[in-house]
DOLODREN-726170 format. One record per residue (C-alpha): residue number from 1; z, x, y. Coordinates in steps of 0.02 Angstrom, whole numbers, plus 50000, padded with zeros to 5 digits. Layout:
  resi      z      x      y
   NUM      Z      X      Y
...
//
This chain:
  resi      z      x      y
     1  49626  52940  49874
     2  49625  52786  49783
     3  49789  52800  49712
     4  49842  52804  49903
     5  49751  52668  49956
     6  49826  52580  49802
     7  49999  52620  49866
     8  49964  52580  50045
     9  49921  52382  50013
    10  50068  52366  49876
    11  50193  52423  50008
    12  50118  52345  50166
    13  50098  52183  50042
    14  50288  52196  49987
    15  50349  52220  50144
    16  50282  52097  50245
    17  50311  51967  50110
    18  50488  52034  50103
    19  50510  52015  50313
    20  50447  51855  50315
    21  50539  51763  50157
    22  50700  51848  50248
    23  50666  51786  50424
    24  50638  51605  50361
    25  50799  51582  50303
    26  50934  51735  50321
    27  51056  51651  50238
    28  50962  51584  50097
    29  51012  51666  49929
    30  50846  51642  49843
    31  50762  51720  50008
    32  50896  51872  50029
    33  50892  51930  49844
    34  50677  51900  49851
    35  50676  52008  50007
    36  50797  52140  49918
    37  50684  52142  49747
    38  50542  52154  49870
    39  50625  52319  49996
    40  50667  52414  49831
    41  50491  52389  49757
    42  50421  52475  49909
    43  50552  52604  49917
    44  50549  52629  49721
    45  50313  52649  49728
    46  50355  52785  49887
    47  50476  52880  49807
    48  50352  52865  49632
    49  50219  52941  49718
    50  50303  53063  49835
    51  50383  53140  49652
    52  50201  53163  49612
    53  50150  53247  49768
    54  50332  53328  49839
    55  50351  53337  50019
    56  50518  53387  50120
    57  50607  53393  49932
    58  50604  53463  49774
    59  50506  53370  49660
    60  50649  53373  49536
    61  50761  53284  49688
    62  50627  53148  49721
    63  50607  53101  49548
    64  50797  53063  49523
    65  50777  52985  49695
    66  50659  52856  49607
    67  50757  52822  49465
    68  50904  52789  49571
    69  50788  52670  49648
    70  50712  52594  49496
    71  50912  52525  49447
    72  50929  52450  49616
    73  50750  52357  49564
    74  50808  52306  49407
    75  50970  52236  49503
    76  50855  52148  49645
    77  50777  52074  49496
    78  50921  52002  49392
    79  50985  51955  49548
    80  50860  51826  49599
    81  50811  51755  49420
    82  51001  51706  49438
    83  50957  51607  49590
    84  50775  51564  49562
    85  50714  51447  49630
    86  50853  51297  49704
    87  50990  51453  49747
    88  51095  51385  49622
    89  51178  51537  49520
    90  51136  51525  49323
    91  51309  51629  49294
    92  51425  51606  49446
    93  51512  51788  49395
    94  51334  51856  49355
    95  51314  51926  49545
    96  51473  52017  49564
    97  51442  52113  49392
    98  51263  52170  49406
    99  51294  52242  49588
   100  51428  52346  49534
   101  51341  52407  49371
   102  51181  52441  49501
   103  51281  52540  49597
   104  51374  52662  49473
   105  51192  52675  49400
   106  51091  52703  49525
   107  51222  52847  49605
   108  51213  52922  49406
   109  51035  52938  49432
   110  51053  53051  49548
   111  51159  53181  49474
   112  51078  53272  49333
   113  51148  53187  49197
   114  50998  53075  49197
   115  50869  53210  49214
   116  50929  53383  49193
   117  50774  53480  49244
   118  50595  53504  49242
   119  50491  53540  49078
   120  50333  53629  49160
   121  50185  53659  49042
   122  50017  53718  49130
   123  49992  53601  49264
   124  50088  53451  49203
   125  50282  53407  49234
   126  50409  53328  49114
   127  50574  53292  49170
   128  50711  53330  49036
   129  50830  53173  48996
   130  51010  53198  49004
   131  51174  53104  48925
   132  51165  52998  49066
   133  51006  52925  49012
   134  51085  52835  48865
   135  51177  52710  49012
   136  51020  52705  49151
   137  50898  52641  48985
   138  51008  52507  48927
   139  51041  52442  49112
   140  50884  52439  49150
   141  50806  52357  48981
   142  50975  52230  48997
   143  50942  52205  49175
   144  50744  52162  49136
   145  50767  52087  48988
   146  50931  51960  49069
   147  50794  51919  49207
   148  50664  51847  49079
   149  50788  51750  48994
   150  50840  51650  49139
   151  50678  51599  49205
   152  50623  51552  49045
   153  50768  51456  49026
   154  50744  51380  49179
   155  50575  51345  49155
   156  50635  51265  48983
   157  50739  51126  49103
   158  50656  51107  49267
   159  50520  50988  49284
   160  50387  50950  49401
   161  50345  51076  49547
   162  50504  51193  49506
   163  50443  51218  49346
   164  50297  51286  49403
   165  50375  51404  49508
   166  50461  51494  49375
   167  50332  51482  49274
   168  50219  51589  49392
   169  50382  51709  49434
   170  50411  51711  49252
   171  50225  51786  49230
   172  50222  51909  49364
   173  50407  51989  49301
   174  50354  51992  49098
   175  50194  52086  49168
   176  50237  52197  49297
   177  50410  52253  49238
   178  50321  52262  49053
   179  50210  52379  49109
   180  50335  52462  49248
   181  50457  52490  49101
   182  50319  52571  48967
   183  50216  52677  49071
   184  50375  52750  49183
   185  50501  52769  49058
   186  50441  52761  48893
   187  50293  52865  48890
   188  50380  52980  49021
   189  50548  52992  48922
   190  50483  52992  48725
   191  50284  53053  48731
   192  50322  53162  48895
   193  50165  53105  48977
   194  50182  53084  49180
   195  49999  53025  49181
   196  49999  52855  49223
   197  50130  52855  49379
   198  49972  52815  49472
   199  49972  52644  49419
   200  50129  52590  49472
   201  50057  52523  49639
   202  49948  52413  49547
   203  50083  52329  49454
   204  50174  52310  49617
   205  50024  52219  49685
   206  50036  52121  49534
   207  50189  52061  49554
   208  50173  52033  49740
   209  50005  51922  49678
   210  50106  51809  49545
   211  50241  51783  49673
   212  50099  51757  49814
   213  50016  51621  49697
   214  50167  51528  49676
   215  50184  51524  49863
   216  50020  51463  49916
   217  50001  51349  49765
   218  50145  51271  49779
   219  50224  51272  49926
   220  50370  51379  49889
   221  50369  51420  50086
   222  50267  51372  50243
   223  50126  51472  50209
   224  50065  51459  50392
   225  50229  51537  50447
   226  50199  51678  50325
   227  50018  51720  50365
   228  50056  51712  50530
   229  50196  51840  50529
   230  50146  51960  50410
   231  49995  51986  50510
   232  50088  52027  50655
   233  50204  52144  50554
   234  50020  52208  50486
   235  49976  52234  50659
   236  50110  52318  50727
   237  50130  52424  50566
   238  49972  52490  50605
   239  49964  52507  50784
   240  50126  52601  50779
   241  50086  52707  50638
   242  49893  52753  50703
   243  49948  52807  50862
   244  50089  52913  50794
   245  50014  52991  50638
   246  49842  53028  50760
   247  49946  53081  50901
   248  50047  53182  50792
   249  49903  53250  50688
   250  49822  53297  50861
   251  49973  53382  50944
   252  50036  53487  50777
   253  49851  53572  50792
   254  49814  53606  50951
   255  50018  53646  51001
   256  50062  53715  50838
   257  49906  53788  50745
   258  49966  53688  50591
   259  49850  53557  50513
   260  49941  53432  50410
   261  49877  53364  50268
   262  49820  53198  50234
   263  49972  53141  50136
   264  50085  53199  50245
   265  50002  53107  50392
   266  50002  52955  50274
   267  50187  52959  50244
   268  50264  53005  50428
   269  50143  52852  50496
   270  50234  52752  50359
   271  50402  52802  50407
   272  50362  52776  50590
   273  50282  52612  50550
   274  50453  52539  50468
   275  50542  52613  50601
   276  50456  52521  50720
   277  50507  52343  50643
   278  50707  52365  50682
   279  50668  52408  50844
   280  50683  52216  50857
   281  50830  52182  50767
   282  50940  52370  50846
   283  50879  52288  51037
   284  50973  52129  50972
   285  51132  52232  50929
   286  51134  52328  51070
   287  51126  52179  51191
   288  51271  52093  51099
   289  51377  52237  51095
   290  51336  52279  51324
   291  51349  52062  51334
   292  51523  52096  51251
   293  51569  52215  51362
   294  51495  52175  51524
   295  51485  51978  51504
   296  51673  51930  51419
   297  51673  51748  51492
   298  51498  51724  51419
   299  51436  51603  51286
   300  51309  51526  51184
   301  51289  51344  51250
   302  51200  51279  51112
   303  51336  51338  50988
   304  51468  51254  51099
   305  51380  51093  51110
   306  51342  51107  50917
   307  51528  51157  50868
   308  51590  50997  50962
   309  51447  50891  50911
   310  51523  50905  50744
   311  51702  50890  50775
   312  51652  50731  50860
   313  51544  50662  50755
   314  51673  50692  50608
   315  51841  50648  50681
   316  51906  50462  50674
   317  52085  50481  50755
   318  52112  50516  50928
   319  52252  50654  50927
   320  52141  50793  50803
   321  51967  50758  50918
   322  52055  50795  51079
   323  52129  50939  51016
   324  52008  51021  50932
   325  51864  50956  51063
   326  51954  51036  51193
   327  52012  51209  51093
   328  51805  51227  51095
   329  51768  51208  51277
   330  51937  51301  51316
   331  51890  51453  51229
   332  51704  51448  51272
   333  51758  51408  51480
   334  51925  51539  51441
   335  52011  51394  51553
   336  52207  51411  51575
   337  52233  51246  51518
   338  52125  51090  51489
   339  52224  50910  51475
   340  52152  50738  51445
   341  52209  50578  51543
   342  52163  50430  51447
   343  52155  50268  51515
   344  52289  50149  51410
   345  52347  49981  51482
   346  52485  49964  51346
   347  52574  50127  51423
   348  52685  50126  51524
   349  52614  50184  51684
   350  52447  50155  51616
   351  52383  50318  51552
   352  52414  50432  51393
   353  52421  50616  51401
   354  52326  50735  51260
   355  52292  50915  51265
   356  52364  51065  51345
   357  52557  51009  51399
   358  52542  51076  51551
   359  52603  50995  51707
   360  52627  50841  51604
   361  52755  50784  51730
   362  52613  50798  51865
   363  52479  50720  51784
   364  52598  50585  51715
   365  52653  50524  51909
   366  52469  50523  51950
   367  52415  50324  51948
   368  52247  50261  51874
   369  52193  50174  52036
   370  52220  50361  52120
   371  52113  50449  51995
   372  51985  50304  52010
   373  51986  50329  52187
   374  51979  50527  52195
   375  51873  50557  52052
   376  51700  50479  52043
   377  51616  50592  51931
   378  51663  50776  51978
   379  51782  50854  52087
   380  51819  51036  52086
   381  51946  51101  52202
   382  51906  51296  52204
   383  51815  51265  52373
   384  51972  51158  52469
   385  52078  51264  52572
   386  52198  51143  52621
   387  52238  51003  52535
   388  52179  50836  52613
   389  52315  50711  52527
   390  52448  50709  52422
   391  52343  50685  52275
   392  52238  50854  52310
   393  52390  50950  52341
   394  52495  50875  52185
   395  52335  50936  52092
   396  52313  51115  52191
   397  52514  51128  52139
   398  52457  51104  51946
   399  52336  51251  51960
   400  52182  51116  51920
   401  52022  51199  51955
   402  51901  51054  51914
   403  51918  50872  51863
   404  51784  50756  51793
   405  51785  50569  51752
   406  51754  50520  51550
   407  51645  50368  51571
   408  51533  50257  51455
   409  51429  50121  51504
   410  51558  50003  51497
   411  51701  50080  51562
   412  51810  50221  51616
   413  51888  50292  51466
   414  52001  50422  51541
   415  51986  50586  51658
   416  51983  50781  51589
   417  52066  50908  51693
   418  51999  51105  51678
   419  52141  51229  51748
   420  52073  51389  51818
   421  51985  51507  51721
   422  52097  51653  51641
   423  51946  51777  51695
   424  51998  51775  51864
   425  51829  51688  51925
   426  51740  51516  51989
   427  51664  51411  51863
   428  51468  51425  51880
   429  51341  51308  51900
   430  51293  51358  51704
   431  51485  51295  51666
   432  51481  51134  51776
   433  51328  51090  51675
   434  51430  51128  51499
   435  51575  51016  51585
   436  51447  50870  51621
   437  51352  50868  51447
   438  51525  50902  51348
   439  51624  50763  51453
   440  51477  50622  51415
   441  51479  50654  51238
   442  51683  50663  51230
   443  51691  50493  51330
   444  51588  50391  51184
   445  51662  50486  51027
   446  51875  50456  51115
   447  51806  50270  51156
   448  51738  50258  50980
   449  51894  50333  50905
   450  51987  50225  50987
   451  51930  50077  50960
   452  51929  50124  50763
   453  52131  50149  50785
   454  52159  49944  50860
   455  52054  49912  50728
   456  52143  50030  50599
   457  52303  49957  50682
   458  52250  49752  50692
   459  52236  49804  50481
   460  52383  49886  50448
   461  52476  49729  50543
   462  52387  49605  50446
   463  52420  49703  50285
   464  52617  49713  50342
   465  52612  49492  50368
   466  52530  49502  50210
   467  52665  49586  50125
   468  52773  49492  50211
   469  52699  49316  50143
   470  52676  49368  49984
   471  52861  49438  49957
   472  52890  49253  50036
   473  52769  49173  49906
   474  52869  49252  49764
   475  53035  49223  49824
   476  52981  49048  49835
   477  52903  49074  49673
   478  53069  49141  49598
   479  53182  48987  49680
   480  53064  48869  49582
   481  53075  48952  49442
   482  53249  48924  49425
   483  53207  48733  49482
   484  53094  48724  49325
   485  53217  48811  49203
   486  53369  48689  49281
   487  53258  48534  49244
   488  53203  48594  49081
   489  53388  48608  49066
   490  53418  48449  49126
   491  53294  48364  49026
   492  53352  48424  48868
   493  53509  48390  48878
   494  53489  48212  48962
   495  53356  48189  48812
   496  53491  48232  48657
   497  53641  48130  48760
   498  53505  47988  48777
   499  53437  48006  48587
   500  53605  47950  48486
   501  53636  47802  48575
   502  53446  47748  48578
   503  53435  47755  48393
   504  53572  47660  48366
   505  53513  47515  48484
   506  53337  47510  48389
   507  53439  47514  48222
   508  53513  47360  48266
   509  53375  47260  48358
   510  53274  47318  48160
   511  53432  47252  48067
   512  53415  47065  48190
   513  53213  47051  48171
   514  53245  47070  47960
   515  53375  46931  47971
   516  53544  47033  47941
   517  53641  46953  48075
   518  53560  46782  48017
   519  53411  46667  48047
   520  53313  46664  48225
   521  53198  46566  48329
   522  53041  46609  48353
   523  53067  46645  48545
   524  53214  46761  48475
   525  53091  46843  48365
   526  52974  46856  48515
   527  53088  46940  48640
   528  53171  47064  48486
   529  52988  47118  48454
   530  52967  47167  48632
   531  53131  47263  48636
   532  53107  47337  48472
   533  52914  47407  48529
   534  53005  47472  48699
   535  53157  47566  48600
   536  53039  47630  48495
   537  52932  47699  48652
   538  53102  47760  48732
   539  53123  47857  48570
   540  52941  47965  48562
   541  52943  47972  48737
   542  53133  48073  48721
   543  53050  48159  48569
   544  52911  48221  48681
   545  53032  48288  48814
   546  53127  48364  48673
   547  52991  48476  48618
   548  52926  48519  48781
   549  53090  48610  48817
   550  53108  48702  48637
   551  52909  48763  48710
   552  52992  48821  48864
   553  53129  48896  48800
   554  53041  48962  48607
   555  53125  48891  48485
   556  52997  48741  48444
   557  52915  48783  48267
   558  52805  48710  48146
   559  52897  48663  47976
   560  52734  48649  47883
   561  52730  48561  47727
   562  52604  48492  47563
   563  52567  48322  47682
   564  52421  48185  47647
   565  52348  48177  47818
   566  52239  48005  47775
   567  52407  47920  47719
   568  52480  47962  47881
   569  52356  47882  48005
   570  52371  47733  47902
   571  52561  47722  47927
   572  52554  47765  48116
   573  52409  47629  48121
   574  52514  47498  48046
   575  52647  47535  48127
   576  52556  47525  48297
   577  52469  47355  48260
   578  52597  47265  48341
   579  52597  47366  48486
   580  52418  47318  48494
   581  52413  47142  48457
   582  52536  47124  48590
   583  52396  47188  48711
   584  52260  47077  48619
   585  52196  47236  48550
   586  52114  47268  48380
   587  52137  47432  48292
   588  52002  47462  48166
   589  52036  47617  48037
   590  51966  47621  47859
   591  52057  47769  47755
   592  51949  47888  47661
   593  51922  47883  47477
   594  51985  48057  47460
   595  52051  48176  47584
   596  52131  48357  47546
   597  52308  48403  47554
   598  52359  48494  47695
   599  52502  48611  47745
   600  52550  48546  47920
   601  52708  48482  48024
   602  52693  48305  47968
   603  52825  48249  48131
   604  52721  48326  48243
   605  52563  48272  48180
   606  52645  48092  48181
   607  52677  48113  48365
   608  52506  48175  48422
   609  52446  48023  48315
   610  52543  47905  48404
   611  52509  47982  48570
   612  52305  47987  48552
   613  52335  47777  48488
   614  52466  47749  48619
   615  52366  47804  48742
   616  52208  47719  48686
   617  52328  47543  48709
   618  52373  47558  48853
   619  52221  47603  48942
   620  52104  47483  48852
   621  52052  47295  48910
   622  52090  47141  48824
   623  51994  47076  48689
   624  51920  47249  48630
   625  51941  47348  48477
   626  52003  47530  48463
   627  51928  47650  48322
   628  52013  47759  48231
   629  51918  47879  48099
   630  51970  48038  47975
   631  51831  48129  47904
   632  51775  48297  47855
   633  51658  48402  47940
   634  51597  48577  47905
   635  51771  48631  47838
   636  51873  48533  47956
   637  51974  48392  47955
   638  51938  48270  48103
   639  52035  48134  48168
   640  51941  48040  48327
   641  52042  47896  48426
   642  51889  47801  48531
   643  51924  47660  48646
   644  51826  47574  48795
   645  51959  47571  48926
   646  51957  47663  49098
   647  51907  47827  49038
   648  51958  47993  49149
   649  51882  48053  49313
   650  51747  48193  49274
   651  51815  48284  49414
   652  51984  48290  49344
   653  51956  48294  49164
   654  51987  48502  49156
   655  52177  48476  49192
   656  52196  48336  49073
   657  52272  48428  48973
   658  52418  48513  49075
   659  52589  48495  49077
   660  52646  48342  49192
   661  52479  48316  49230
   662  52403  48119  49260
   663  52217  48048  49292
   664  52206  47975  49466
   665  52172  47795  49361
   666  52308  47812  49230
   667  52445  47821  49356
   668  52358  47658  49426
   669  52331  47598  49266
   670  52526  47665  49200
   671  52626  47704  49318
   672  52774  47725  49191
   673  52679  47888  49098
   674  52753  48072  49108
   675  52603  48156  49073
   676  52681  48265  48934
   677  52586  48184  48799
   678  52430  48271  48778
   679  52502  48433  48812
   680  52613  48449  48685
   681  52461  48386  48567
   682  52353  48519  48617
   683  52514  48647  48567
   684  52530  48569  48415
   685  52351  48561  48370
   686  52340  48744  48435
   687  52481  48814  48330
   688  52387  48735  48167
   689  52238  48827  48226
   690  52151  48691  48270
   691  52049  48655  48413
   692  52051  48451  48538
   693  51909  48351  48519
   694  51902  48250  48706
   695  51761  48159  48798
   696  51767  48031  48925
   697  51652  47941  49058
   698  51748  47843  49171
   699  51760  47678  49168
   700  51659  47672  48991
   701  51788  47718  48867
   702  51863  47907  48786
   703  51889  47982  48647
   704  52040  48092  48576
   705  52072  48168  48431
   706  52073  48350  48345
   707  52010  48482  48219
   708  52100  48560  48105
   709  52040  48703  47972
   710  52054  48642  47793
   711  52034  48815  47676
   712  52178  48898  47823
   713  52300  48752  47818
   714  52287  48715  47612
   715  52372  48879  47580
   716  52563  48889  47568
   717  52629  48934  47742
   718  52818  48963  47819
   719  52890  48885  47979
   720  52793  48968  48123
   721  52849  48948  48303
   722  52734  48892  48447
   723  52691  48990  48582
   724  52742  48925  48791
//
């Protein structure tokens, strides 16, 4: 009796927990394959204890019955481990391979390859293994042993409340199946001892407890939703089965003579009791199959409205929304045809046509102003015999049933037209309402779309005038391109045609000042100086426009050589004093002691020189002294020009040195400059490796000058060309 009792709660427990995970979620993996483990455990304990106490079938038949059983258990189980507990598969092939191994087992259980027979010996019953038992043990100990392996790997990597969900399931499975596994197949199979089948209930129950724990701990479903339902499953299980099993008790006796016995009762009120719960679900078939039959034209309104919810809320272009929008409510309505008129003022007689092309033609000569005067919200024409106007009999002609107007709150977006139904029959009030809630949401999602395509067309015009500007931008680019190369062109050549002559002109005036062509007056001397100091201007000033077109074109290089930088300054100092006591200027420079050789382009070096002092001239007031210094400083060589003339803007002083480029004050100040001066320093400087030393405040004076590494530049080194 207790063993029964024992039974009874393991299967009412399993299958109520089983009815309830399923009806939760049907279409959640983790719930399907927990309701499947949870079905077979309740048909796998029946069949266990029905081999023990045969009814209806050999005992032989019942046992195999359970072992076919027991494979689809160890199936169930693998099969939800895979899942457990987010419904995300551990092995995506895993499912596919287990069912069809489940399968081929469990139908080899039940042929006597498994168990060939019966061993009987006094009152206890062995069954006798067969070949087939070397493939059910290995399936069943791989299926078992797969489904520990993945929770605990799983409970290796989750964290947090998951964890402790397969942590529980992982506990429940190691100790039921443990003891499922020993006491039903290994003591059966190798010590051929059948008595402790009566405890296989229990470890059901245990496993439904480990698995209950999880749930009410935590929260692995709505555990109101599952008391609540499994005691109405309890309920009716036991209503239904009382009244039957006493009922039937009662008649076999009294009608029959025959008294069953108490197992039999117990197992018939089962039977009846499970039974009783698809009563629901065959009611539900049945009605769907007569509704098919008897109802063709019906539908599920919700589904409708949800199917175009989504189509609307999804769709951004006009076209794909109507036509899929209206595929929904034409085969949900089973309308002939169903054809939008949208509202469009850049059309050509003011509406657009999408949809069903039927009657295009029709619809098309129908104006705006006459469906704004017709249709106010709703017409349907099913009850007008004769047609009042030309527009109701143009639309009576097109086989329209029922039009309705598409309207938003701020304005008439178009009108949908419903042909008759292909069903042969009126449209109902239930379809009118489907028409209404269908046409409000179908006004706002085509007015939304469309405003997303001016705005999707507004961009793809701007991005066309963009294209258009910018292939405008480099086609100007291009043209001045060419400008730039023709004036570099220009330059050059104007620069080594101007060079020759130039030379020879400050040869001469050189040859007059040293008293060649005989003796002079002072005011001779005078005026000679002046032309002298301009020819010799005229000549860097070429020399500079020289090398900025070799840097344009590539072919300027450095032609480095051993050169004593200190000796230099003092020659382009001395040779600049006159320049500078023709301005009243004083140039102050006192030559180091010592100073390292370096391996530099002494011409070029000469020129940035004379550009840094030139400059410093020019820009400086009367009466004031220029400073010119040559030091070494943490492995560099640095020259610094300072003066205290009109300094350079702060707000200009980034593009100082860029080609062409002039201070605001200098052109003021010079009008005569090129600006090429300081950029070709800063290439020379660069192409030594060196680095410009420039500050300024305007108005207070700058200083010029440059860097240069001494351990790179004291080792031999070729010609190197300078990069644009």
């Amino acid at each position: 009796m207790l063993e029964l009792i024992i039974l009874l709660i393991s299967v009412v427990a399993n299958f109520g927990l089983a009815m309830v995970v399923i009806a939760k979620n049907p279409h959640g993996r983790v719930n399907r394959n927990f309701a499947l483990l949870a079905l077979s455990l309740v048909v796998w304990l029946i069949a266990n204890y029905i081999s023990t106490h045969p009814i209806f079938l050999d005992q032989l038949t019942w046992i195999r019955v359970a072992m076919a059983t027991a494979s689809i258990l160890s199936m169930s189980m693998l099969l939800l481990t895979n899942v457990f507990p987010q419904g995300e598969a551990y092995r995506k092939n895993l499912a596919r391979l287990v069912i069809v191994s489940g399968c081929v087992v469990a139908l080899l259980a039940l042929t006597p390859l498994v168990f060939s027979g019966l061993e009987v010996s006094g009152s206890s019953v062995t069954p006798i293994p067969g070949l087939g038992m070397a493939l059910f043990m290995p399936f069943v100990f791989a299926s078992l042993s797969g489904s520990i392996y993945i929770l605990f790997r799983r409970f290796r990597l989750l964290k947090g409340r998951l964890k402790e969900q397969v942590r529980y399931a992982l506990i429940g499975v190691m100790v039921t199946f443990t003891l499922l596994v020993l006491l039903n197949f290994v003591v059966i199979i190798v010590f051929r001892n059948t008595s402790f089948i009566f405890l296989s209930p229990l470890f059901g129950l245990v496993f439904t407890a480990s698995f209950a724990y999880g749930i009410i701990r935590l929260k692995l479903f709505d555990i109101r939703l599952i008391i609540a339902r499994f005691v109405a499953y309890l309920l009716l299980l036991l209503v239904a089965g009382l009244l039957y099993g006493f009922l039937g008790a009662a008649l076999s006796f009294f009608i029959i003579g025959v008294q069953p016995s108490l197992a039999q009762i117990l197992v018939s009120t089962s039977v009846v009791g499970f039974l009783v719960l698809f009563v629901q679900p065959l009611r539900k078939f049945f009605n769907y199959i007569t509704r098919t039959i008897f109802y063709q034209d019906d539908y599920d309104t919700k589904s409708v409205l949800d199917n175009l919810a989504t189509v609307l809320v999804h769709s951004t272009e006009t076209k794909p929304l109507a036509a899929v929008s209206l595929a929904i409510l034409k085969k949900a309505l089973k309308s002939d045809f169903i054809t939008l008129v949208l509202m469009d003022e850049t059309a050509k007689d003011g509406t657009k046509l999408l949809g069903d092309d039927h009657n295009s033609s029709v619809f098309s000569s129908i104006t705006p102003q006459q469906f704004r005067r017709h249709v106010a919200d709703i017409m349907s024409f099913d009850l007008i015999e004769a047609p009042a106007d030309h527009f109701h009999g143009e639309m009576q002609k097109a086989g329209v049933s029922i039009i309705v107007r598409l309207e938003t709150k701020s304005e008439i977006v178009g009108y949908c037209i419903f042909g008759y139904k292909t069903t042969g029959s009126a449209y109902s009030e239930r379809d009118i309402d489907l028409i209404r809630i269908a046409s409000d949401e179908l006004a706002v999602a085509i007015q939304n779309t469309l405003r997303f395509e001016q705005i999707q067309g507004f961009n793809d015009t701007l991005q066309q005038r963009i294209e258009d500007a910018t292939k405008e931008l480099r086609e100007s680019n291009a043209q001045l391109q060419r400008l730039d190369e023709a004036k570099d062109e220009f330059v050059s050549m104007a620069s080594h045609q101007l060079r020759t002559p130039l030379t020879s002109v400050k040869g001469y005036i050189s040859m007059v000042l040293e008293g060649d062509a005989g003796k002079i007056t002072s005011m001779q001397r005078q005026l000679l100086s002046e032309a002298f100091i301009s020819s010799e201007r005229m000549v860097h000033l070429i020399s500079d426009f020289l090398n900025v077109s070799r840097l344009q074109t590539g072919t300027f290089i450095l032609e480095k050589k051993s050169v004593d930088l200190a000796k230099i300054v003092t020659q382009e100092v001395e040779s600049l004093q006159t320049t500078a006591h023709a301005h009243n200027l004083k140039l102050h420079y006192r030559a180091p002691s010592y100073f390292p050789v370096l391996n530099i382009d002494e011409g070029k070096i000469r020129q940035v020189l004379m550009n840094f002092i030139d400059n410093a001239i020019y820009y400086s007031e009367e009466n004031t002294t220029i400073s010119i210094t040559l030091g070494v400083d943490a492995g560099y060589a640095v020259l610094e020009v300072r003066d205290t003339g009109i300094g350079v803007p702060k707000e200009e002083q980034a593009h100082l040195f860029s080609k062409f480029f002039r201070a605001t004050n200098a052109r003021k100040q010079r009008p005569d400059g090129t600006g090429v001066g300081l950029f070709l320093a800063k290439k020379v400087i660069t192409a030594h490796g060196g680095s410009m030393v420039f500050s300024s405040i305007e108005n207070e004076g700058s200083t010029f000058g440059f860097r240069l590494p001494i351990k790179k530049l004291s080792a031999s080194s070729d010609t190197n060309k300078l990069d644009k």
